[in-house]
N, C-alpha and C positions, 0 to 999 in steps of 0.2 A: 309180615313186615307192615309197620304201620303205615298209613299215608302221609306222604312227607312233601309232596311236588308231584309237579309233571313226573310220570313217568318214562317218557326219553330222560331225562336229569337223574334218574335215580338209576337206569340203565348204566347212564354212561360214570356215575359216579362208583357202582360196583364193578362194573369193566374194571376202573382204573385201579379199586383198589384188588380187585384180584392181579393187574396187570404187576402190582409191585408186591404182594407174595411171591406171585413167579422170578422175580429177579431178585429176591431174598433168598430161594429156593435155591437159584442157580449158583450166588457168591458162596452160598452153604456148600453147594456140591463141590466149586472149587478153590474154599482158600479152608471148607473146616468148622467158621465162623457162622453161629445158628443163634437166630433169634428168637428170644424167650416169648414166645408170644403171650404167655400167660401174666406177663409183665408190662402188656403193650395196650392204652388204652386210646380210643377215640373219641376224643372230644367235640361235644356234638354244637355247634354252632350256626348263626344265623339263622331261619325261620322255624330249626328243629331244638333248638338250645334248648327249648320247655318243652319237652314232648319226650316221649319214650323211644322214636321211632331207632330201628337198627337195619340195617344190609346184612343179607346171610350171603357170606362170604366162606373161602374154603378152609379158614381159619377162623378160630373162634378169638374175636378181643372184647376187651369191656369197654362197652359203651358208657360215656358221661356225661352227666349234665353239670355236676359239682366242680368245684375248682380242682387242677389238676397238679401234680408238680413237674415242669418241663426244665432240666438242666437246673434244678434249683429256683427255678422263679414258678409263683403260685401263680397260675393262667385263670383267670376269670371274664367272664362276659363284662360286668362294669369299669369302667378303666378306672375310674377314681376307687373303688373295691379293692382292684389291684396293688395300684400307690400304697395304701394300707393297708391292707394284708402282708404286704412284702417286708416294707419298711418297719413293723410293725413288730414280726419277726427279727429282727434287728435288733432294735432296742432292749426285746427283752435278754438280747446274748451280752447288752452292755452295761444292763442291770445286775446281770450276774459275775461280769468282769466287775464289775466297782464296790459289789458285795467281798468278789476272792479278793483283790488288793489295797479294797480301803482299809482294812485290819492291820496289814503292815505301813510302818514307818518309814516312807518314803520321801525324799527331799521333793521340792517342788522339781526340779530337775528329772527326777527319778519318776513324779507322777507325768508328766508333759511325758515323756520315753514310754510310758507305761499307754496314755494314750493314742496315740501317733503311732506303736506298734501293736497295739490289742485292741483296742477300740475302735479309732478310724479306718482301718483296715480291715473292720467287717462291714462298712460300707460296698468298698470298692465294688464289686460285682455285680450290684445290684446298680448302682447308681452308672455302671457304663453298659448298662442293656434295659433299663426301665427310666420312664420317666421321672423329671428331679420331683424329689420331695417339696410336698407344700411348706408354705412360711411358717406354719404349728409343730411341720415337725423338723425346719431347722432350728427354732425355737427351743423345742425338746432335746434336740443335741447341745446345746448351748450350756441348756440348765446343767444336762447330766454331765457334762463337761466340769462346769464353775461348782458344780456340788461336790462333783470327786476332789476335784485340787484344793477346795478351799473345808471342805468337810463337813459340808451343811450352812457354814456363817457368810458374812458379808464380804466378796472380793475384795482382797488387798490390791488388785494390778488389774485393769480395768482388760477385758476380755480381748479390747481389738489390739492393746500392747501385746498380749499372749502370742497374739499369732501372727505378728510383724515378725522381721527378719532379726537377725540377733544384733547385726549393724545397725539396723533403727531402733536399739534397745528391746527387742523382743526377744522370742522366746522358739519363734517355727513351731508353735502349736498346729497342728493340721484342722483348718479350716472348713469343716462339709460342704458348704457353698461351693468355698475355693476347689476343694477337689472333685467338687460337682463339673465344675465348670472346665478343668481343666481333661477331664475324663471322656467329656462332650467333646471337644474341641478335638480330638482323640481321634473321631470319627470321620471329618473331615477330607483327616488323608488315606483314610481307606475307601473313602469314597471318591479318591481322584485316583486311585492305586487297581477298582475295582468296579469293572465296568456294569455287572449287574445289582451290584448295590447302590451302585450311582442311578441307574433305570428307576430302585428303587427307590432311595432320597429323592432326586427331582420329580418324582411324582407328586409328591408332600413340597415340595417348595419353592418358592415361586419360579416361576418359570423362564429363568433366564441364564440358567446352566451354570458353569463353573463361574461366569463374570461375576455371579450371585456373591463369592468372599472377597470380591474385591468393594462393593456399593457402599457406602458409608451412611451404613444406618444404625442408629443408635437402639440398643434392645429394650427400651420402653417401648418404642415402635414396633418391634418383630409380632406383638397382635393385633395391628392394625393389616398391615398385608398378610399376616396367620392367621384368620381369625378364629379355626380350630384349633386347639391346644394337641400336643402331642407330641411323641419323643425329638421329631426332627423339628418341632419348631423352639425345643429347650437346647440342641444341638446348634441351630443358628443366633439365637439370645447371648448363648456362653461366648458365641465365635464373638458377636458384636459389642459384647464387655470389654473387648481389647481391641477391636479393630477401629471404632470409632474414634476419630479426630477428626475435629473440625480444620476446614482449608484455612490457611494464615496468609500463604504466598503465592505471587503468579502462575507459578511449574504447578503447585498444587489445586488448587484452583482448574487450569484449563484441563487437567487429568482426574479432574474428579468426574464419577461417573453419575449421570443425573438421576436413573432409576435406583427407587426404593432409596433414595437420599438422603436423609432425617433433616438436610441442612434446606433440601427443598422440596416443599409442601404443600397441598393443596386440601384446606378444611381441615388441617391437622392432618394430613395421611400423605406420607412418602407417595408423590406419582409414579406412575407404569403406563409408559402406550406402547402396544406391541405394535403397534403398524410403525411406530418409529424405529422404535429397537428393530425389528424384521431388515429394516432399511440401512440399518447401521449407523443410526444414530445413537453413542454413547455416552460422549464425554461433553465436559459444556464444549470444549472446545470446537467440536463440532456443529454449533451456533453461533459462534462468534467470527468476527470479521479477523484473521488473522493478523491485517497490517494495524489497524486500529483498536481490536480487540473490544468491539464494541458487539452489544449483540445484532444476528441477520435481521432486515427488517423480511416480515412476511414475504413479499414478494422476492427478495435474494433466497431465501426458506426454499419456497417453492422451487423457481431457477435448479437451484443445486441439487433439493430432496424429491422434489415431483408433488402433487395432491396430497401427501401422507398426513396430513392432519389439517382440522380447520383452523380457518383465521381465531375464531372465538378457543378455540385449542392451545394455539402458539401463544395467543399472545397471554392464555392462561400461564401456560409453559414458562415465559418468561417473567410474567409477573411474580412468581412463585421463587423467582431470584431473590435472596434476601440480599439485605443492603451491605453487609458484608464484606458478600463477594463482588457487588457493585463494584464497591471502592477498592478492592485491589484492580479488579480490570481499568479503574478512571488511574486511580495513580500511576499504571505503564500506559496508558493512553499518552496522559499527560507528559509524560518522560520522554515518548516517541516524536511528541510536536516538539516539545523542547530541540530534541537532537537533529530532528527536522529543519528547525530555523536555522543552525548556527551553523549546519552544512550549506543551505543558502548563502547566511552572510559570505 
């Protein structure tokens, strides 16, 4: 065996994997079901990735360095590698759909059906278990899209008509982005459905648990608090292409929540204090003076939350209110002294 680590590490990594032949061995013994080992390879990764090294284990499997195929998806060490190797494979199955049916005389009708069930639907698989495709290669869908229907010449019907609804004059062309996006979003509720892939997503994303789909943050932002790229931060992007709306009115406004925010900012970057959040501090409404709706001054802050952030902190905090939402809190301000006085008179 080559040198590969410590060896405690290399110990307990043949333990383990002897420890699951053993329970391979056993489900053989009682449902029948035998795995091909000669079919089974172990992809060598992290400081051994470029090395030869192997574990003599009581089974013999192929050890790899080269990209592997796992359930259909080419596994490789560089993640941008990945994206195109995958995707890549793609394209050329939709090169060769648009060579089989561009020959035939197909109404535009007939091609749109011809895409939408042959075409975009060799995305699908790929696109809800690997990360979305770069801008080049929605790009490249686009073209191979507008070259099949129009047949090489200059579109008659401008691409984003195609794939509007047929109510707005379109056509329900199926969109890659769009089904990018909606594939992502996919995700979501399996990870509110499924508590160890949830361990797994909030590991990757910020850190403030399920409240995280409720924040109203706009997806140009999602790589300023991501600033690693990767499947779950194109999974939260997708979410925040629909979830974003800016507050218009007071209800929405006091229940907006102030982390990861888009609407409030510090240097261009959605804030996060976890000593606030920890504290249960969510919504603006929770800095605001209920009967006048004005914001706490520092010292009510303190009063009610304890030391949780400094003066030069808060008053960061609220300065990073835009004016906005100022003036819907002053216009119910002002409505509350109105109703004020004329109970006096």
């Amino acid at each position: 065996m080559d040198s590969v680590g410590p060896m405690s590490d290399i110990g307990l990594l043949a333990n383990h994997l002897n420890s699951i032949i053993y329970t391979f061995d056993e489900i053989q013994k009682q449902t029948g079901l035998k795995i091909n080992y000669d079919k089974t390879s172990i992809y060598r990764i992290g400081s051994i990735r470029h090395s030869n090294a192997k574990l003599y284990t009581k089974k013999v499997f192929k050890w790899e360095t080269n990209p592997i195929n796992l359930l259909g998806v080419d596994v490789t060490h560089d993640s941008n590698d990945l994206i195109a190797r995958n995707y890549n494979q793609v394209f050329k199955k939709l090169d060769n759909i648009a060579k089989l049916w561009g020959n035939r005389k197909l109404s535009l009708y007939g091609k749109i059906i011809t895409i939408n069930v042959l075409m975009s639907s060799q995305f699908v698989y790929k696109l809800a278990c690997l990360s979305s495709p770069t801008k080049v290669q929605y790009d490249r869908y686009k073209n191979c899209v507008k070259n099949f229907i129009w047949e090489g010449k200059p579109s008659k019907i401008a691409y984003d008509t195609l794939v509007s609804c047929r109510t707005d004059g379109g056509m329900k062309l199926v969109d890659l982005e769009h089904k990018d996006n909606a594939l992502k979003i996919q995700w979501i509720k399996r990870i509110k459905s499924n508590g160890s892939l949830a361990n797994l997503a909030y590991s990757f994303l910020p850190k403030i648990g399920e409240l995280l789909w409720k924040c109203n943050l706009h997806y140009t932002d999602v790589p300023k608090v991501m600033p690693k790229g990767n499947f779950w931060q194109n999974v939260l992007s997708a979410w925040c292409k629909y979830n974003f709306s800016p507050a218009t009115e007071l209800n929405s406004v006091l229940n907006s929540i102030i982390w990861f925010n888009s609407e409030i900012q510090i240097n261009n970057t959605p804030i996060f204090y976890q000593r606030c959040f920890s504290k249960g501090i969510l919504y603006i409404k929770d800095i605001v003076n209920h009967r006048t709706k004005e914001f706490l001054s520092f010292e009510d802050f303190v009063a009610k939350y304890g030391n949780t952030i400094t003066f030069v902190e808060y008053h960061g905090l609220i300065s990073s209110i835009p004016k906005s939402i100022r003036q819907i809190l002053q216009r119910n301000n002002q409505g509350n002294v109105g109703a004020t006085s004329n109970c006096v008179n």
